[in-house]
N, C-alpha and C positions, 0 to 999 in steps of 0.2 A: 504494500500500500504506500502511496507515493503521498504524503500532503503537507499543507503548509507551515503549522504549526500543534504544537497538542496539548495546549493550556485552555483552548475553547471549553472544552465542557466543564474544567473547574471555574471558570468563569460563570456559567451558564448556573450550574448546579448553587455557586454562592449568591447570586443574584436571586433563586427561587426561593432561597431560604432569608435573606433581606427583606422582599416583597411579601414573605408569606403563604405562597404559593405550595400549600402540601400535599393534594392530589396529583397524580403523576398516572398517566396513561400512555399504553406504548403495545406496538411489537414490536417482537425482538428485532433486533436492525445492526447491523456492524458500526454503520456511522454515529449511531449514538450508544453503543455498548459501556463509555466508559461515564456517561453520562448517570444512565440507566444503573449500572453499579453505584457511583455515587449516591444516588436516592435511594436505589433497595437498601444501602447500610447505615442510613437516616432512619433514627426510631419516629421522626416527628414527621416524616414524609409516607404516604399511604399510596404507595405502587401495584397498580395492576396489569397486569400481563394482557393486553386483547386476543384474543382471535380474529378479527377485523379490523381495524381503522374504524367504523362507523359506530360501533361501540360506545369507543369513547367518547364519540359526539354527547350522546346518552349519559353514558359516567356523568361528564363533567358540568354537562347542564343540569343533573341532577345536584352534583357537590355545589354549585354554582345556587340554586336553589335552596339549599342545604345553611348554605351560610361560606361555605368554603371556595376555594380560590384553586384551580391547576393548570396543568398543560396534558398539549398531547402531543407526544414524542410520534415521529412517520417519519417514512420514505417517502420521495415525491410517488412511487407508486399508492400509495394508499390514496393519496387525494380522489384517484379515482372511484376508492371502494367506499369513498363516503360522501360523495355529492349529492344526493342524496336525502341522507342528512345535514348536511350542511346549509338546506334549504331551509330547516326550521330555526338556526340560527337566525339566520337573518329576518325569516319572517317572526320570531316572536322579538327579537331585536335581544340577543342573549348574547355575553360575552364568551368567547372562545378562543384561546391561544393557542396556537398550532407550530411548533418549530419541524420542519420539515428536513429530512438529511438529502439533498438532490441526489440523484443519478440522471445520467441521459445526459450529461454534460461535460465538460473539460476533461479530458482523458479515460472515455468510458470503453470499453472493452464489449459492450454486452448488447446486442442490439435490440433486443425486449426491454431495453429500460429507455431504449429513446424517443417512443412517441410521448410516453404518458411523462417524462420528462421536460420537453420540448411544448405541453400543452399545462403545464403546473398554474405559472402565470396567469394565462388568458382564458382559464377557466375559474380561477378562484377570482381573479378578477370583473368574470360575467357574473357572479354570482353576491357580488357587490363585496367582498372579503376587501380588507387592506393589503396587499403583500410586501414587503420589507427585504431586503438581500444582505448578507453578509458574505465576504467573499474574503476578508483576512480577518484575520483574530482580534486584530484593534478593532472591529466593525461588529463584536460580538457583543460582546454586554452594551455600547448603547443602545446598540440597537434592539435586541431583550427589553431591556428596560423599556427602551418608547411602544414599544407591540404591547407591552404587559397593561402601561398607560390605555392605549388605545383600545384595548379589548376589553378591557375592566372599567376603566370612565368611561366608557365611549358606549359599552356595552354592544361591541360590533366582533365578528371572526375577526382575527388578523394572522395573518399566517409571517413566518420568520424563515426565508430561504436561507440554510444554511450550503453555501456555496461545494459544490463537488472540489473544485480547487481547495476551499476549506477543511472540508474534510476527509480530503482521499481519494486518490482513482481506487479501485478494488480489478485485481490480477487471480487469477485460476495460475498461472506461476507463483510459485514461492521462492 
């Protein structure tokens, strides 16, 4: 794995727990693995493993209702598996943080990760979401931070493109 820097997701994970932020939704995913450990070894962070992406739509407008605050960890493939859901975000006007791990870009190896890659954007965007990009690790926690802003005051999706250059081309060589 080839990337640019690897202090992102200690950033990420310190910022969740500054804001408050203790639900944690995800599948498993390599680009956010050391993320996803981070929280699962937080007693005050409540990590659930999905089976789908869409899920967590669910999860977190529940904890969101709840009184609580999270995210939801993906792949830009998942976007697809929850559009969906993503529709009642918007229409009930519910906050939703979404940091997403790209594939389908800068140094991709895999050619099933390039449409739904290549379509992240201009669908979270038809769907009235904010999207946000990070592409170097300086560009990580503000930009966290203002998505966090934006979904929680704003009470809108905002999704956080965590750039493939950020976090990795992924190789079938070792």
């Amino acid at each position: 794995m080839t990337r640019q820097d690897s202090d992102w997701p200690q950033q990420i994970y310190q910022l969740l727990g500054r804001l408050q932020l203790r639900q944690v939704a995800h599948v498993p995913d390599a680009g956010h693995k050391r993320l996803i450990e981070l929280c699962v070894a937080d007693p005050e962070k409540r990590v659930v493993t999905l089976t789908s992406e869409e899920e967590g739509v669910g999860l977190l407008t529940g904890a969101w209702l709840g009184g609580e605050k999270g995210v939801l960890l993906m792949q830009s493939s998942g976007i697809g598996n929850c559009i969906n859901a993503l529709a009642m975000v918007e229409s009930c006007r519910l906050p939703l943080l979404m940091l997403v791990a790209m594939r389908g870009e800068w140094g991709e190896f895999n050619p099933w990760q390039m449409p739904m890659g290549l379509a992240v954007e201009p669908v979270l965007t038809a769907i009235h979401a904010v999207v946000l990009r990070a592409d170097a690790t300086a560009d990580v926690a503000p930009t966290v931070e203002a998505a966090v802003g934006l979904a929680f005051d704003g009470q809108r999706a905002v999704a956080v493109l965590l750039s493939q250059r950020l976090i990795g081309s992924k190789s079938f060589a070792k």
